[in-house]
C-alpha positions in Angstrom: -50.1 -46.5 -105.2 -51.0 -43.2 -104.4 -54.1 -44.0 -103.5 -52.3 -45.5 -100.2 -51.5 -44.2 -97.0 -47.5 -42.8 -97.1 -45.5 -45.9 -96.3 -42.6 -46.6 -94.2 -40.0 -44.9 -96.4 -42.1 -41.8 -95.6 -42.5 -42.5 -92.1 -38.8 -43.4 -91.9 -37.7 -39.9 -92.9 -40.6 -38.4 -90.4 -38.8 -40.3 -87.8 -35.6 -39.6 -88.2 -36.4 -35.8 -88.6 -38.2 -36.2 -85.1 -35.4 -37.7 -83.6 -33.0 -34.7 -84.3 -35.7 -32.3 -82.9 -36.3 -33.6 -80.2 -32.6 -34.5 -79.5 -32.2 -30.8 -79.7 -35.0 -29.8 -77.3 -33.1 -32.3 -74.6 -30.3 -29.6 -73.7 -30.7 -27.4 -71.0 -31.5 -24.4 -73.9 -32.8 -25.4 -77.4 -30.9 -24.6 -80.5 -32.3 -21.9 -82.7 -31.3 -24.4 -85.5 -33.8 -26.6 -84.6 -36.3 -23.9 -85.0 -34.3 -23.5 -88.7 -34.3 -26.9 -89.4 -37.9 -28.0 -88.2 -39.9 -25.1 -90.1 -38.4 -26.3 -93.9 -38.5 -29.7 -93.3 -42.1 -30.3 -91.6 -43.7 -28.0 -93.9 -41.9 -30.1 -96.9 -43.1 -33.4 -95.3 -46.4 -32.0 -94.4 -47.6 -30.7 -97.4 -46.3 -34.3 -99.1 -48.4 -35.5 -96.8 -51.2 -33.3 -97.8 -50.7 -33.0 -101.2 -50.8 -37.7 -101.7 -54.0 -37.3 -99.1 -55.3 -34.9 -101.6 -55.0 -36.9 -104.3 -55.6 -40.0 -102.7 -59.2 -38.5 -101.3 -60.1 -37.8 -105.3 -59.8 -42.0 -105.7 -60.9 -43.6 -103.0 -62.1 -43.5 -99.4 -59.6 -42.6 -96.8 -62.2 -43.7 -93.9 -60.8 -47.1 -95.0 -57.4 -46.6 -93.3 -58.1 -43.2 -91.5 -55.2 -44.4 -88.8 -52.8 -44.7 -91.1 -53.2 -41.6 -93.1 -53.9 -39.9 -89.6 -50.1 -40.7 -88.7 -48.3 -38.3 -89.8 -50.7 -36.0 -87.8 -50.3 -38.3 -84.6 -46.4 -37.9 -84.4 -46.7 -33.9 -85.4 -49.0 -33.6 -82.6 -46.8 -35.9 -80.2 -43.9 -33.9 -80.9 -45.7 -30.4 -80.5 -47.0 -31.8 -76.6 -43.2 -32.9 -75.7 -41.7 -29.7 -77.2 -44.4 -27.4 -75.0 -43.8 -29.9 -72.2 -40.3 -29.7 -72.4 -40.2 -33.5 -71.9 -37.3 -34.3 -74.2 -35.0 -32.0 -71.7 -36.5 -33.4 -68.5 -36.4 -37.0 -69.2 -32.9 -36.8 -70.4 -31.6 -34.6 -67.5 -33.9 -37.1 -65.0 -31.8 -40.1 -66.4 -29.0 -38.3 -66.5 -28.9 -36.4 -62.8 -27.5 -38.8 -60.6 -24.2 -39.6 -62.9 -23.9 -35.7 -63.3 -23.7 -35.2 -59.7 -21.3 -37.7 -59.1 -19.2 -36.0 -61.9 -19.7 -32.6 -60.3 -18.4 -34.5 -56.7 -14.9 -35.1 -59.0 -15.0 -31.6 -59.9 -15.6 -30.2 -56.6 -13.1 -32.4 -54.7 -9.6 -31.7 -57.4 -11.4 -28.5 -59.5 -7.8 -28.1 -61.4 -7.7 -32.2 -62.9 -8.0 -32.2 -66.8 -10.9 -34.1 -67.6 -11.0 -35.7 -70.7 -14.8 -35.8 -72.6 -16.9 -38.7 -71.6 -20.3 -39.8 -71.0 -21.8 -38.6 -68.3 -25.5 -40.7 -67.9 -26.8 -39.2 -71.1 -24.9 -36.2 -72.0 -21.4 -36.0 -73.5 -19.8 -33.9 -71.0 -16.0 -32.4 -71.8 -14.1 -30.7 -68.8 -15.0 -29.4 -65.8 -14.1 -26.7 -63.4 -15.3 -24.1 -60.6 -18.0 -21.7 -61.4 -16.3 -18.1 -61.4 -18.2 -15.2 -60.1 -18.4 -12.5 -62.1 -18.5 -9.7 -59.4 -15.3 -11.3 -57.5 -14.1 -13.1 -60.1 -13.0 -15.6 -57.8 -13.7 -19.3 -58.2 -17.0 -20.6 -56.2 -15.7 -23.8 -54.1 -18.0 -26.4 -53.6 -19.7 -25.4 -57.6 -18.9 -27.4 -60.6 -19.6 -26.5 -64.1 -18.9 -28.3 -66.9 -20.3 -28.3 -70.7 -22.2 -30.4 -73.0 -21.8 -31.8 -76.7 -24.1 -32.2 -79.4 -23.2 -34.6 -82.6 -24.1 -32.0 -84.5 -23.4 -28.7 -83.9 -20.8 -27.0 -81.7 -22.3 -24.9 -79.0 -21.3 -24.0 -75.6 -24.3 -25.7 -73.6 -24.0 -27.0 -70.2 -25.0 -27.0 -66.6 -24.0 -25.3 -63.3 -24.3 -27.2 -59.5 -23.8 -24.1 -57.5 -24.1 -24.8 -53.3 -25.9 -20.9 -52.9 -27.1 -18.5 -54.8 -27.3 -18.2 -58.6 -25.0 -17.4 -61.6 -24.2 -14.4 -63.1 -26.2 -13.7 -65.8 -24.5 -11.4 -68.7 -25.5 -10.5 -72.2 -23.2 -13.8 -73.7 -23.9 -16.1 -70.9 -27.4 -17.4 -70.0 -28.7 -19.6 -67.0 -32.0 -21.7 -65.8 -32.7 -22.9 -62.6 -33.4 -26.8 -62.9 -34.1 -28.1 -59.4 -32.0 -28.1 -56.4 -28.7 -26.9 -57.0 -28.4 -27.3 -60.8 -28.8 -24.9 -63.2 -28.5 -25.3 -67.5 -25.7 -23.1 -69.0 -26.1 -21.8 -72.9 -22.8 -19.4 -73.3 -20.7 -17.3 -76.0 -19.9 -20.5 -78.4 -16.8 -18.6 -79.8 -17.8 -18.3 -83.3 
């Protein structure tokens, strides 16, 4: 047995640890839990990986089923080039861009209306209202801002369509410019 490539209860946890990274890398600002949660858990599956290709080397001859054993490697790799890339964030937001500037439309035309939390192409958006400049602290018409849930974890993530110029940046509130009008929001979360 261990003289086998990992099999798919292995590659089943590989996955599904891959699929909450790069779920995290889709918002407009990664979590730093996904830092937290991707050192501990990689290293533990890599060096399982290591340690049965170790062993497994001692036995037979891993040219055999190089591919397979390689795996592991493969995805690691695959998931370093999308993380660098930042192609988990711009696929999502591509998919996602036309629904969220029809929902920014709403926001823009009754600003004031309750919205309840829905999805919005792929995000799960909750409320909306007018951006607020910081040096007026008046209310921006014609912007829309509105914020962003994770499954997991309670943050205050979200994006900004703002007509001209660009948000206030402040030491709890952070922005990026996307393209066009939009810009990603990571905020104070409250805790």
């Amino acid at each position: 047995m261990i003289t086998r490539p990992p099999g798919l209860p292995y590659l089943t946890v590989v996955a599904a640890a891959v699929a909450v990274i790069l779920l995290w890398a889709s918002y407009p600002f990664w979590y730093f839990e996904m830092i937290l949660f991707a050192i501990p858990v990689g290293g533990l599956l890599a060096a399982y990986w290591a340690i049965r290709m170790a062993l497994a080397a001692r036995k037979v001859d891993l040219t055999e089923n190089l591919g397979r054993w390689l795996l592991p490697a493969f995805i690691a790799g695959g998931v370093l080039l999308a993380l660098i890339t930042d192609a988990p964030f711009w696929i999502r937001f591509t998919i996602s861009q036309p629904s969220m500037e029809a929902y920014a439309k709403t926001v823009i035309e009754d600003p004031k209306r309750k919205r309840p939390c829905q999805w919005i192409g792929l995000y799960h958006v909750c409320g909306g209202w007018q951006y607020m400049d910081l040096d007026t602290g008046e209310r921006i018409p014609g912007s829309a801002e509105f914020g962003v849930q994770d499954p997991f974890l309670y943050d205050n993530k979200g994006f900004v369509w703002l007509p001209s110029g660009q948000p206030d940046e402040t030491a709890d509130d952070r922005y990026r410019h996307l393209i066009g009008h939009w810009y990603g929001s990571d905020g104070w979360d409250s805790w």
